[in-house]
VOGU-3710 file (C-alpha; in Angstrom, 3 decimals, decimal comma):
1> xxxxxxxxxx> 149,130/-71,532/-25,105  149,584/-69,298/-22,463  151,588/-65,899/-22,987  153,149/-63,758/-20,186  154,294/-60,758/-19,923  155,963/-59,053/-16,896  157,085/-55,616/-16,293  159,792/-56,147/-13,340  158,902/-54,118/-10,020  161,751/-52,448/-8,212
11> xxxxxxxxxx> 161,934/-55,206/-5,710  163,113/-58,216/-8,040  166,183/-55,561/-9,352  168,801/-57,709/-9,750  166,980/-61,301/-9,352  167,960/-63,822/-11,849  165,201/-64,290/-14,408  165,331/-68,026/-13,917  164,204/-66,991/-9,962  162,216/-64,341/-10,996
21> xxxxxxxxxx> 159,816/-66,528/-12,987  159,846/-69,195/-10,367  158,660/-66,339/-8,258  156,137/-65,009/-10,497  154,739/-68,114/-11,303  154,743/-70,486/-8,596  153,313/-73,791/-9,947  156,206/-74,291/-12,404  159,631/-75,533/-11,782  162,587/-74,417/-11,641
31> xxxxxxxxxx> 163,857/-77,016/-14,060  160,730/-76,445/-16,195  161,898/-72,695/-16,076  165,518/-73,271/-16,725  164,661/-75,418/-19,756  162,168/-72,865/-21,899  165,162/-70,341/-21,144  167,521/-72,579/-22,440  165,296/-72,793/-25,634  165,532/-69,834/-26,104
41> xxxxxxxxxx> 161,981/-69,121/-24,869  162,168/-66,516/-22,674  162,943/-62,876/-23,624  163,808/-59,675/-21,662  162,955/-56,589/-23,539  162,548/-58,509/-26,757  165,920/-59,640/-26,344  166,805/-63,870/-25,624  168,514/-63,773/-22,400  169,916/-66,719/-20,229
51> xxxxxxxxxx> 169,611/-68,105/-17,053  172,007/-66,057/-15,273  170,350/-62,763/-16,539  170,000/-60,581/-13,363  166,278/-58,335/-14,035  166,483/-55,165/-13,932  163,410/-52,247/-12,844  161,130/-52,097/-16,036  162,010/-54,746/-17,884  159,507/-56,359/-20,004
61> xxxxxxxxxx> 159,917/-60,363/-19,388  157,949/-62,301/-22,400  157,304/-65,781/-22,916  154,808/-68,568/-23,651  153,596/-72,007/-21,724  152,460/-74,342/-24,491  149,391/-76,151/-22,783  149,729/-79,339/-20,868  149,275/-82,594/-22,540  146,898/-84,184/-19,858
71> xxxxxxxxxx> 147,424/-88,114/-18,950  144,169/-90,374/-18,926  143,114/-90,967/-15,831  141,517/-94,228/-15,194  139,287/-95,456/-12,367  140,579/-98,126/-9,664  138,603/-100,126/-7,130  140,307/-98,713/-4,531  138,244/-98,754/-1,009  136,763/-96,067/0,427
81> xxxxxxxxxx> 135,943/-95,099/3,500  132,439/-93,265/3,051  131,507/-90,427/6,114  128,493/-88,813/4,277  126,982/-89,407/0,307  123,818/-88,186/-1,864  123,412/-87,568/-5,550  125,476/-84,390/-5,257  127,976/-84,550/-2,606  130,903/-86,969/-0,981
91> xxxxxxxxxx> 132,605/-87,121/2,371  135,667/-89,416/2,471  137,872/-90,054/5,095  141,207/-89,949/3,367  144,159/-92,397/4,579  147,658/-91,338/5,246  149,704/-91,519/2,027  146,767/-91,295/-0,550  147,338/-88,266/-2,938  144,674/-86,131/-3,447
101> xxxxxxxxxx> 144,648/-86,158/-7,622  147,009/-87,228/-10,058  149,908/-84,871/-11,023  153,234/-85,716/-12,154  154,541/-89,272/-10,753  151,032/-89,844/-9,069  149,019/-90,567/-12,020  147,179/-93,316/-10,005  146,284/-94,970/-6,971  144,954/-91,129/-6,125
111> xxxxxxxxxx> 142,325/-90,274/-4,354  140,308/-89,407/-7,972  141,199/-92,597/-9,077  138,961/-93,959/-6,410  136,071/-91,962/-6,758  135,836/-92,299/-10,238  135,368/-95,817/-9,409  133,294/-95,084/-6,914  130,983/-92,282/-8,493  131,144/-94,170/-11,978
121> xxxxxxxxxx> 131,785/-90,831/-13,679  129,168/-89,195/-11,768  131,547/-86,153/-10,573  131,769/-82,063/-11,474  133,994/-81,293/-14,503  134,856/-78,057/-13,658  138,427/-78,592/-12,530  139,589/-80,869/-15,866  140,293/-84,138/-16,097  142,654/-84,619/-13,575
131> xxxxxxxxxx> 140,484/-83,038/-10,610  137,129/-84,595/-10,950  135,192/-83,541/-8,497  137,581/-82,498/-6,335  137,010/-78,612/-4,952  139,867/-78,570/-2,115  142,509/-80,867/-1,073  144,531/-81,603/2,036  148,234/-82,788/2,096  149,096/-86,867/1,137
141> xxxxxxxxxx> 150,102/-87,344/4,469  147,387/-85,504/6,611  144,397/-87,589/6,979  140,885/-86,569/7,243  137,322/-85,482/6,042  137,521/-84,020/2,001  134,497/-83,507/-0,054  133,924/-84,262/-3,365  131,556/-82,776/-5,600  129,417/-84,942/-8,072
151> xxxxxxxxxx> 128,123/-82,327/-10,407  128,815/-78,882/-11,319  126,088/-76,610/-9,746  127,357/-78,594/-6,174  130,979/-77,857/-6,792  130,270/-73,960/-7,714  128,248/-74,172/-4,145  131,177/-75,742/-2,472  133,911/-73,038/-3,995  131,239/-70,407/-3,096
161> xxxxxxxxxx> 131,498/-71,327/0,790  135,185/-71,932/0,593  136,005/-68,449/-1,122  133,618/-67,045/1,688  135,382/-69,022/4,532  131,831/-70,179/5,790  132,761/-73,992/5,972  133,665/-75,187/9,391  137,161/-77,128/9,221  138,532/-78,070/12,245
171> xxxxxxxxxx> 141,668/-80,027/12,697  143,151/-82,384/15,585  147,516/-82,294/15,623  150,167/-82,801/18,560  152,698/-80,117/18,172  156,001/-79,835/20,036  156,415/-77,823/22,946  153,879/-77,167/25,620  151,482/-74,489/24,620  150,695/-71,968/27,583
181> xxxxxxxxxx> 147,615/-69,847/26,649  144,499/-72,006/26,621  143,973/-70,731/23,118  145,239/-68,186/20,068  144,821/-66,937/16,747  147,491/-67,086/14,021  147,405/-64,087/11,672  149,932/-64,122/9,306  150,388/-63,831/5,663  151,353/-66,799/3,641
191> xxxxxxxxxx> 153,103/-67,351/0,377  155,752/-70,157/-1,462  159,176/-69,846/0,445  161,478/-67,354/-1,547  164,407/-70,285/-1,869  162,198/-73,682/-1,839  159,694/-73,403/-4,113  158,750/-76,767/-2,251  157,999/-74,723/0,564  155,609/-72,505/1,787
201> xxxxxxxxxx> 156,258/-69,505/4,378  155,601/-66,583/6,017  155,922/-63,843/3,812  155,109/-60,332/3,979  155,870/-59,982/0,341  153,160/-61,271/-2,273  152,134/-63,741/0,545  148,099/-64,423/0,776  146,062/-63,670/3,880  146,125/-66,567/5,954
211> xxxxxxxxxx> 144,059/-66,865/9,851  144,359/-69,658/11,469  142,811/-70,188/15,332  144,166/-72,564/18,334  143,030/-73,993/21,692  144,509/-76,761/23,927  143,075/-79,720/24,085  145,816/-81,791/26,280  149,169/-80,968/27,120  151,826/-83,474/27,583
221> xxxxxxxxxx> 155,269/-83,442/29,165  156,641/-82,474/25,277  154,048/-81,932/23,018  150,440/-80,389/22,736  147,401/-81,609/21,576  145,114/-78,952/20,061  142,462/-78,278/17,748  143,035/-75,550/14,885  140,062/-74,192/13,120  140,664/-72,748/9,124
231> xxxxxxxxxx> 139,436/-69,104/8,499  141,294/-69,858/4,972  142,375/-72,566/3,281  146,631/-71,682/2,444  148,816/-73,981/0,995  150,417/-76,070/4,209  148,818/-73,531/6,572  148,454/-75,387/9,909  151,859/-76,563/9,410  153,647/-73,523/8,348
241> xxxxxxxxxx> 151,573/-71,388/10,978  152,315/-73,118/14,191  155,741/-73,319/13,162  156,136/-69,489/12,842  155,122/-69,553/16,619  157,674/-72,215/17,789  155,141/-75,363/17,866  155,607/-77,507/14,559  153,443/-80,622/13,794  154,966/-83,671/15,289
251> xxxxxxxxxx> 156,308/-85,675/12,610  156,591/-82,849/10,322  159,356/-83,664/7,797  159,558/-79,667/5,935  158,944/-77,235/8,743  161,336/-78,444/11,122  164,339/-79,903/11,654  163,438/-81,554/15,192  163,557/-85,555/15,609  160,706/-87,146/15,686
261> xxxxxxxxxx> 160,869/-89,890/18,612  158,454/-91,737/17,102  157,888/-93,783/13,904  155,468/-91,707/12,014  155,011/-90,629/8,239  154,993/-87,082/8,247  153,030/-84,667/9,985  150,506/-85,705/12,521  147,783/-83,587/11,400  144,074/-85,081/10,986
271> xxxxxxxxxx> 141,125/-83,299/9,163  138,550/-84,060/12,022  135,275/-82,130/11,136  134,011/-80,643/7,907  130,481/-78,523/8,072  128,786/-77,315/5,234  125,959/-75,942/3,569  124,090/-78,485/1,496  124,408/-77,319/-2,066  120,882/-78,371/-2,437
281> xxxxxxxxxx> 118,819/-78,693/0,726  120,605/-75,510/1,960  120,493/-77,364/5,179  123,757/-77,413/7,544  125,584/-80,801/7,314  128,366/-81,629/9,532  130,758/-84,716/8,964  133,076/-85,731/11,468  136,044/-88,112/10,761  137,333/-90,666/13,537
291> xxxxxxxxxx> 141,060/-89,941/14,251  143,406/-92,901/12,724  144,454/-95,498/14,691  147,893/-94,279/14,647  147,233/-91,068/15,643  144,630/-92,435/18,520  148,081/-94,856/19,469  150,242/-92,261/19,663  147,913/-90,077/22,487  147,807/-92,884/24,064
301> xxxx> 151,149/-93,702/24,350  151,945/-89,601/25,342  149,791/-90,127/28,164  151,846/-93,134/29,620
//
């Protein structure tokens, strides 16, 4: 069980509570939220309130998250396509449309389904059950090199170099638009949209620091081929970054509103290379991940 308690800043006066929490506490729902106030969960200066209850400067929001019943998560023979492996460390190259790990409706046919299979339990515990070895994530429908960490003193390695932005991730996309400069840097804070919770954006309020570099690779009549290269690891980053400069990821379903000419599924945004130090060996290991075939069609048919 899990108890909060807020005192409301000056600028949430007049939020609804229901949006407040949402705010304050990104990884529930709304619905979730709505429901616990509805319960008569939530209270406001020891006081039950309801979901229209607009917050006002110092008040004292209180309530509790009981703790998540957790699914079992079994292990499926699901193929794998295997970049680099030892006894501590993983590099897949994940497929369009695989999830990550299991969360609710994706309780299988996940990424951690597979390597369960594949690792036979041989995977760090530190995230819970339903992250096995799993220390960072990219989105179901970008594709790409992920690494997955087989015991615990490899994942608190991995999380060390990720908190410390030393890992090398570089990305290959085709945005719209023709990009002039041969190259850029995208500085710009980033944190969940303030009306989609299903979003992410650029905000200057309680938004995270988020750097993300740029240089042309290819230009075409309509779109842009480039390389981006992670100084932090955001939430949607590369997508929600080169939209805030007018260049969104082909295909991109969320961040903009463009038709795609194309039949693609979602973004075209591919998790290329992926260098590391060896949690072990200390030694520098780079993978590098072969764009998809659909991605390597699609250049090719940009060029005609």
């Amino acid at each position: 069980m899990k108890s909060i308690h807020e005192t409301v800043t000056e600028e949430y006066e007049n939020e609804r509570i229901d949006k407040y929490i949402t705010v304050l506490l990104d990884d529930l729902s709304r619905s979730y939220i709505q429901k616990i106030i509805k319960d008569e969960k939530v209270e406001v200066n020891h006081k039950k309130v309801k979901a229209n209850y607009k917050v006002k400067t110092d008040d004292v929001v209180s309530f509790e998250i009981p703790d998540a019943i957790e699914p079992e998560i079994t292990a499926q023979d699901i193929p794998l396509e295997v970049l680099y492996e030892d006894r501590d460390v993983l590099v897949v190259n994940k497929p369009k449309g695989m999830v990550v790990h299991p969360a609710a409706g994706h309780y299988t046919d996940t990424l951690v389904n597979a390597v369960m299979y594949h690792c036979k339990g041989n995977l760090s515990g530190i995230n819970g059950i339903m992250r096995p070895g799993i220390v960072h994530r990219i989105d179901m429908n970008t594709t790409g090199s992920i690494i997955v960490c087989k015991n615990d003193q490899a994942h608190n390695a991995i999380a060390e170099q990720l908190k410390e932005h030393s890992i090398d991730r570089r990305y290959r996309a085709i945005v719209y638009g023709v990009i002039k400069e041969e190259e850029g840097c995208i500085d710009k804070p980033i944190g969940r949209h303030p009306m989609d919770r299903k979003k992410m954006s650029i905000v200057a309020k309680n938004g995270k620091n988020a750097v993300t570099h740029y240089r042309v690779l290819k230009r075409f009549k309509k779109y842009t081929y480039i390389e981006c290269k992670l100084e932090t690891g955001r939430t949607h980053q590369i997508r929600v970054h080169m939209a805030s400069i007018g260049h969104p990821l082909l295909g991109d379903d969320v961040y903009t509103s463009q038709k795609c000419p194309y039949k693609l599924t979602g973004q075209t945004l591919h998790a290329m290379t992926l260098g590391f130090q060896h949690p072990r060996t200390k030694e520098y290991v780079e993978v590098i991940a072969p764009l998809p075939e659909y991605f390597v069609h699609l250049l090719n048919t940009l060029e005609e």
